[in-house]
C-alpha positions, 0 to 999 in steps of 0.5 A: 770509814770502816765497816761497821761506821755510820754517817749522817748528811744533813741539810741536803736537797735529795734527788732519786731518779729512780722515782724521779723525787726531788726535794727541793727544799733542801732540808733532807738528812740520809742516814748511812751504816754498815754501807747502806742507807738506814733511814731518810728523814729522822734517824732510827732509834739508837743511831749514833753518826761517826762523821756527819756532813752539812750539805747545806746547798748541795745535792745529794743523788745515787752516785754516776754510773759510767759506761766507758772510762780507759783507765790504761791499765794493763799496759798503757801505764805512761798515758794513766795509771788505775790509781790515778783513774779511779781517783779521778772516778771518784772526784767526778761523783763516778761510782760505778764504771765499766772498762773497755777491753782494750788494754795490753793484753786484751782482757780476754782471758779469765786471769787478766780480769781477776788481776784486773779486778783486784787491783782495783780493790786494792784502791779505795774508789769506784766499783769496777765493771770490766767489759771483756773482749769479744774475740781473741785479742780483739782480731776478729777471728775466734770468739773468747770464752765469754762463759768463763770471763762473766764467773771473772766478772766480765759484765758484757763483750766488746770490740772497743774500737777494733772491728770485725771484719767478717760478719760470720765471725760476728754472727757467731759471736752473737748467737753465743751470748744470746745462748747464755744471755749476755750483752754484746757491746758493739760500736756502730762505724763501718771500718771500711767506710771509715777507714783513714778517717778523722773528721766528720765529712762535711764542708768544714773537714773538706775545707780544711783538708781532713779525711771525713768519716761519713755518718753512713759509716754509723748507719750502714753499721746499725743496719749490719747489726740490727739484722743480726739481732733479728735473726739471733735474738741477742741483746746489743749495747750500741756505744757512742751513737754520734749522728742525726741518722743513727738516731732515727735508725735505733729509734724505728728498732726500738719501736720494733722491739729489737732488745737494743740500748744505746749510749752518748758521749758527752762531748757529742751532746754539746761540740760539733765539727766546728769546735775544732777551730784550727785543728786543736787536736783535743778535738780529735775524737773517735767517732768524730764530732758531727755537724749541729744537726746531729748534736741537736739530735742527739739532744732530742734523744736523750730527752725523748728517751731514745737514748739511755745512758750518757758516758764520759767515755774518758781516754786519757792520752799523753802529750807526746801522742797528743801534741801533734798534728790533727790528722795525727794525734791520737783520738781520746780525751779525759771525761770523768771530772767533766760528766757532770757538770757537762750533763748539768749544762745540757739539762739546763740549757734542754730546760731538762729536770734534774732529776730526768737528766741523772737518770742518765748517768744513773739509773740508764747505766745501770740497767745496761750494766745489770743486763739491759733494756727494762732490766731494774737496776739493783745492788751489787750485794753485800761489801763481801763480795767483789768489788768487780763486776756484776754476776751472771745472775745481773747484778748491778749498780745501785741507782736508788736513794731509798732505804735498803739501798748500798751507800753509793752517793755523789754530793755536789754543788749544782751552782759552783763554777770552776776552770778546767785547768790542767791544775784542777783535774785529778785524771793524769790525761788533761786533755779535753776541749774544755780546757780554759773554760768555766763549768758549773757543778763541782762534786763535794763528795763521794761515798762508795759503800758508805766510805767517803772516797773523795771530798773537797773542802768549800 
């Protein structure tokens, strides 16, 4: 759809997780023009639809805001392209998505997120959030010029997976983004302790003869970095909390007050340990997937709201880096097709409502995005603007389904089974644990400023 075109979806049974509204009936029309909703219900005067869609059974909601998705470029092009990455965005009902800063170069400097950023305007998908890297080629050593990445569009600061071995180095890092305000995205895992790690240390990795990262390497982490935020005040995005123990710690500072949100992957909420059989390196992950005791934890938080946002954290790999031995194959798994019907899983299984389990992957995100804890979630502004990130002023991603808002919408069947093949998967990295296994909930259609960028015939 071009601007200045208008789309009516019918028959649809509207859930917004902001106001935790779910229509059950199913009966509901959206009303979209110039990349916004105009009306819910009847029509306005004088609106004529270009396009009209029966969602007759399905449901309509904002559409997925994802925390962490690897779509390898710059740089790692033979495991993913951005084109194929933003096309598998947009078939998993992804709208929003922030990018780590770990490609090749590092995104740390102003004209890399700019060439970042438009390339992905150049691709009809989800609107783009890079996360700039927190220190110079992610080393550790010299903090980057974080005022000059957000006006480039960087939405937060990030190791990824690299650590930061002095502390000092952190310490200033924190203080700097406390100054202007931003969010520092940090891994909870001890690199030390981790160190040579590849399974969760358990019976299970012993017995099969895998080093183990222990969950101290998660706790002593958080304890790390907890004290740093009481003695710089500096607002902390924790990624991909993967323990029991890890739980209770973030739950005792958010009681604190400490300005701290968290984040789960959604692999963590339903493997453990176990799910790797005889070594299927599909399941190797960082951090690793824990005992059940953890994973029921983990289910806990989300549901008892300790746990803000659920990721995909989706990181395609080749088969050549892949298709090794456990111990040797490079951690990561494709995760953005698999979001949602992942989520619709837990929800049902937790007996979780619908409408309180989109909130994690809508209105969470985006208030991390926009500027963390308690931070209302608002649009990113007019079709204008850059498509890229989020301002300094903390915009975000829209996560209503009201009036007024941007036409960022997921349409989906709740009910619809499928197989995940390598087939059926748009991400060029097909690797993931589910492979062979039959999944409920498939997207139908995704809108983004109005445009429908994916839809999949019934």
């Amino acid at each position: 759809m071009s601007a200045g075109t208008s789309l009516s979806i019918i028959n649809a049974r509207l859930i917004d997780p902001v106001a935790a509204t779910d229509t059950q009936a199913g009966h509901a029309a959206v009303h979209v023009r110039d990349g916004r909703i105009v009306a819910i219900g009847e029509a306005p005067a004088g609106f004529a639809a270009d396009q009209v869609i029966d969602a007759g059974g399905c449901v309509l909601a904002p559409g997925l805001v994802d925390l962490a998705a690897r779509l390898r470029e710059p740089g790692f092009e033979y495991k993913a392209t951005l084109e194929s990455e933003m096309k598998a965005a947009a078939a998993g009902g992804v709208t929003s998505l922030a990018c780590p800063p770990d490609t090749d170069p590092v995104l740390d400097e102003p004209g890399l997120v700019e060439m970042l950023k438009y390339r992905a305007r150049g691709i009809e998908g989800a609107r783009l959030y890079p996360v700039g890297a927190l220190t110079l080629g992610l080393r550790g050593e010299s903090i980057t010029e974080m005022a000059e990445l957000v006006e480039a569009g960087c939405v937060g600061f990030s190791q990824a997976l690299a650590p930061i071995l002095d502390t000092q180095v952190l310490m200033r890092a924190m203080q700097y983004a406390r100054t202007f305000g931003f969010t520092v995205w940090l891994h909870p895992q001890d690199p030390q302790l981790s160190r040579g790690g590849v399974a969760h240390a358990g019976p299970y990795a012993s017995r099969l003869g895998l080093s183990g990262v222990p969950v101290i390497a998660e706790t002593v982490a958080l304890h790390t970095i907890f004290e740093l935020v009481r003695l710089t005040g500096c607002r902390v995005h924790l990624c991909r909390l993967s323990s029991a123990a890890g739980v209770d710690l973030v739950r005792r500072a958010r009681a604190e007050g400490l300005p701290v949100t968290c984040d789960v992957a959604i692999h963590h909420v339903h493997l453990i340990d176990l799910d790797i059989g005889f070594f299927d390196p599909n399941c190797r992950v960082d951090p690793p997937l824990r005992s059940q005791r953890d994973r029921d934890a983990l289910r806990a938080a989300l549901a008892d709201g300790t746990i803000d946002a659920i990721c995909s954290d989706h990181t395609p790999v080749d088969d050549d880096a892949k298709q090794l031995p456990f111990a040797e194959a490079e951690p990561g798994l494709t995760g953005l097709e698999l979001l949602l019907p992942l989520t619709l899983k837990w929800a049902s299984e937790a007996r979780v409502p619908l409408a309180h389990a989109l909130r994690k992957l809508t209105v969470g995100p985006a208030a991390i995005l926009a500027g963390g804890a308690g931070v209302p979630a608002g649009p990113v502004g007019d079709s204008q603007r850059d498509q890229g990130a989020a301002s300094a002023a903390g915009d975000g991603p829209s996560a209503a389904l009201s009036v007024g808002a941007p036409a960022d919408l997921c349409l989906f069947d709740p009910v619809e089974s499928w197989t995940v093949s390598r087939g059926s998967l748009v991400s060029q990295g097909t690797h993931t644990p589910y492979l062979g296994r039959e999944l409920q909930g498939r997207v139908r259609a995704t809108l983004v400023g109005g445009r429908v960028v994916w839809s999949r015939g019934r």
